[in-house]
N, C-alpha and C positions, 0 to 999 in steps of 0.2 A: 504494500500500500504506500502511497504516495501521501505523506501528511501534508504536505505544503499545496502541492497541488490542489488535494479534496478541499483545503481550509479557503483555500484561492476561489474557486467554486463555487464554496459557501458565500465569499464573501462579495462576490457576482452577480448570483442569486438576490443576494439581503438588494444589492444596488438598484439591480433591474425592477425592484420593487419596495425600492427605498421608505414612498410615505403610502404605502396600504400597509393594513396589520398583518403584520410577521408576525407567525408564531416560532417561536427557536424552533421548536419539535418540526415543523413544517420546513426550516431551513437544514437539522438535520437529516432528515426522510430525505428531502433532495440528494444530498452526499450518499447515503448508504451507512450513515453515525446513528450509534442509538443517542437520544437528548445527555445524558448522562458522558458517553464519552465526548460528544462533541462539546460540550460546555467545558469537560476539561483543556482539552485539545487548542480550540479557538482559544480562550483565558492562556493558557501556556505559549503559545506563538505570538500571540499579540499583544499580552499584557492587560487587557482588558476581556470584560465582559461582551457577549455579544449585545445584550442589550444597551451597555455604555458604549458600544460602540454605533448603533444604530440610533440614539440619542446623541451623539456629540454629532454625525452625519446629518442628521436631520437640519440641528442648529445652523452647522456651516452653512449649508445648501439657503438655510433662510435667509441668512447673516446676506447671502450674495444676494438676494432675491429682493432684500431691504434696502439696498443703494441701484439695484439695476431695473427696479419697478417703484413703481407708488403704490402697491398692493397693502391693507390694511395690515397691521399688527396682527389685530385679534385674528384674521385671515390664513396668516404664514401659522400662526400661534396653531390653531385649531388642522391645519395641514401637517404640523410638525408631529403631532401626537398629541401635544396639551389640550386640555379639559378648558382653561383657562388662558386671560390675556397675565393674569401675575403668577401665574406659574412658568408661563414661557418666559418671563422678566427673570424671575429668577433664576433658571436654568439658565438664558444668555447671557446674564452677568456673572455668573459663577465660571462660565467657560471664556466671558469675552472683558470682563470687567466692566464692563458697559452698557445698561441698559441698552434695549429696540433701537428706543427713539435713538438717544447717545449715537448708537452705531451708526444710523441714517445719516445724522448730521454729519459725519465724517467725511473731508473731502478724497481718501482714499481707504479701502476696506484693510482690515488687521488681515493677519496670514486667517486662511481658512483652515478646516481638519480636514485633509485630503483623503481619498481612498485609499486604505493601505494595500500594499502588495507583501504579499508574504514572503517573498524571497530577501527582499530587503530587512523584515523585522527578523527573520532568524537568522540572517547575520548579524545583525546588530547585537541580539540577544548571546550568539556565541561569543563574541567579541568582547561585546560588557558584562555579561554574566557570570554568574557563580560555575564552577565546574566540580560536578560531585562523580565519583567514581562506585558502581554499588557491588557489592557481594551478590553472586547467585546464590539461593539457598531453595532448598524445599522444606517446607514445611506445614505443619496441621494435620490431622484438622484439626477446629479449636470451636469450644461451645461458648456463648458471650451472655450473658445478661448485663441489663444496662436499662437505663434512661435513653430515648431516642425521641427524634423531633426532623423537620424537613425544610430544606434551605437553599437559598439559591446560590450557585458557584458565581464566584466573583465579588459577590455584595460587599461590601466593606462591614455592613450590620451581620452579614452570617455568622464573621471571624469573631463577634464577640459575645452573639447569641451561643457559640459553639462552646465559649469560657466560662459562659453562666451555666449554661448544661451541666457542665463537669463541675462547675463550684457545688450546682442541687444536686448531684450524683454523689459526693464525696460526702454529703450528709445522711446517705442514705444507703451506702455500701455496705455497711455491714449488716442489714436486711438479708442479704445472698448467703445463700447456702452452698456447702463443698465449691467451694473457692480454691482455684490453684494460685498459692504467695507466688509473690516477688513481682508481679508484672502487673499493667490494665492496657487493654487494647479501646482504641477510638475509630470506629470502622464505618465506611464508606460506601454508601450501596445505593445504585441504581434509585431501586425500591421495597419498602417493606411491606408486608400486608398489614401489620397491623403501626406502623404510622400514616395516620393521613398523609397527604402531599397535594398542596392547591396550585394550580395552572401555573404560577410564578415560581413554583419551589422545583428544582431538578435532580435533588439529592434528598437522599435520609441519611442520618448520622445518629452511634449510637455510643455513648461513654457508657463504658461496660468493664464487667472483672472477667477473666476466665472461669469455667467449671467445667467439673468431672463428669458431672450429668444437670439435667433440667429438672429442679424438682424444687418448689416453692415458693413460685416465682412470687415476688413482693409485687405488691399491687401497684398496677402504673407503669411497672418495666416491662420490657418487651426480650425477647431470645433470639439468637443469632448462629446458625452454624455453615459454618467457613469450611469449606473441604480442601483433603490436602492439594497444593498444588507449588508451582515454582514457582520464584518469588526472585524482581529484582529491588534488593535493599539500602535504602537512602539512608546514611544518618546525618539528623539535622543536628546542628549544633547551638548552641548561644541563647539566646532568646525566642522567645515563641511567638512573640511580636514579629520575627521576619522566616516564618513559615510560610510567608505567600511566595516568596522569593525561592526556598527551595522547591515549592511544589510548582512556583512556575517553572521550574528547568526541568524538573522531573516530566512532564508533560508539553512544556514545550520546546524542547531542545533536546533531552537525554531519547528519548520514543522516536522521536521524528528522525534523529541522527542515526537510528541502530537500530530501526524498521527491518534491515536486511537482515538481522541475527536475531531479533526478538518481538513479538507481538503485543501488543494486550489481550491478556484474555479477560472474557465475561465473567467475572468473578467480584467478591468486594474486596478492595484494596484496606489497610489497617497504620495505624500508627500504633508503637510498640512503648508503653511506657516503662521502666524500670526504677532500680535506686539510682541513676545515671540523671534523671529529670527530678527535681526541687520544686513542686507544683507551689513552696509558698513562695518561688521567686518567677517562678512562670520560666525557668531557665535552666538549661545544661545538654543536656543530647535523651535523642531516642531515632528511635527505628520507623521509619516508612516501607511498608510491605508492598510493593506494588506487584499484583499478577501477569506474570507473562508467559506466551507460549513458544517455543521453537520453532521456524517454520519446517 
């Protein structure tokens, strides 16, 4: 598979139908991604979201449209996506500094947010980026119970909804029965049946302990079992505040570079917590599991 290319595609698609409603799911089905790895995918090659990226696209597009026509505010506004003329204010100031009007008066336009091309951002991203090297390993299978809930990849609000989770998990861990010490896995999946997940959410995420078997499960937590499979292994280091930054390269640089040797497989991917990670400093190392297959 060709990751740059399919993402390229993707992002062809999003253009040729820049202001009708995208749905992601509708833009992976295009490619042949299920929603899930494509949100990784797009997010690790590009740095953003596909939605932040079809929102700042939008903006530009208006931004040009606001000095190259006399077309209303509320107009572009309501073309752009926004519900609202002061929601689209506030989204064009945040990205241009400048109110509508502000930018109109302008006797020439700021840089706009160009169509990205993908060849360009995954060089840039090998160039500037982090370089992680991972351990092949096989392992599992592994039974989870845990707190779980559903979130969207990219969000900036996901990364801290994800920290409260495990803050209300750790109050409540020792509810679990036959627990395997020393470790807690936080795992990554598609879908769960028993978490909701509404139109905006792409993922389910579950902070959870190990067990030996399933048997009385605390009310409110949910089960998870992981079958063995190979595994290529990330360890983040430092802060947990720049986990976006390892699992950008893990998905969009490390997969896309080594597509010839390694796959993703349909599986849920895992973070490995240990005595290695200080949850009361949010810092130190652990393990990222990610599933792959050999072609």
């Amino acid at each position: 598979m060709n990751y740059s290319a399919s993402i390229q595609a993707a992002i062809d698609f999003i253009e040729s139908r820049l202001f009708e409603d995208i749905a992601p799911s509708a833009v992976a089905a295009q490619i042949g991604f299920s929603e899930y790895h494509f949100h990784r995918i797009f997010r690790g090659m590009l740095r953003e979201s596909v939605a932040d990226y079809i929102r700042k696209r939008r903006i530009s597009e208006a931004a040009k449209l606001l000095q190259e026509s006399d077309k209303p505010i509320l107009e572009l506004a309501l073309a752009s996506g926004f519900e609202t003329h002061e929601s689209f204010t506030r989204a064009f100031k945040k990205m241009y500094g400048l109110t509508p009007s502000q930018y109109r008066q302008q006797k020439h336009g700021l840089s706009t947010y160009h169509k990205k091309r993908t060849s360009r951002t995954m060089l840039e991203h090998i160039q500037t980026g982090i370089t992680l090297e991972p351990r092949i390993e096989t392992r599992g299978p592994e039974l989870v119970v845990g707190l779980g809930a559903a979130y969207s990849e990219g969000a900036e609000s996901s990364f801290l909804e994800i920290q409260q989770l495990w803050k209300s998990f750790l109050t409540r861990q020792a509810e679990i029965a036959r627990v395997k010490p020393g470790y807690a896995l936080g795992v990554c999946l598609s879908e769960h049946v028993d978490i909701p997940k509404r139109q905006d959410r792409s993922f389910a995420y579950i902070a959870g302990l190990p067990v030996s078997e399933f048997s009385d499960i605390p009310p409110g937590m949910v089960t998870c079992a992981i079958q063995k499979s190979k595994y290529a292994v990330f360890t983040h280091k430092g802060s947990l505040s720049a986990l976006p930054h390892t699992v950008n390269y893990i998905w969009g640089t490390w997969i896309p570079k080594n597509v010839s040797n390694y796959s993703h497989a349909n599986a849920p991917d895992f973070e490995l917590y240990d005595s290695r990670f200080d949850p009361e400093t949010d810092s130190g190392e652990f393990d990222i599991y990610v599933p792959i297959l050999q072609p």
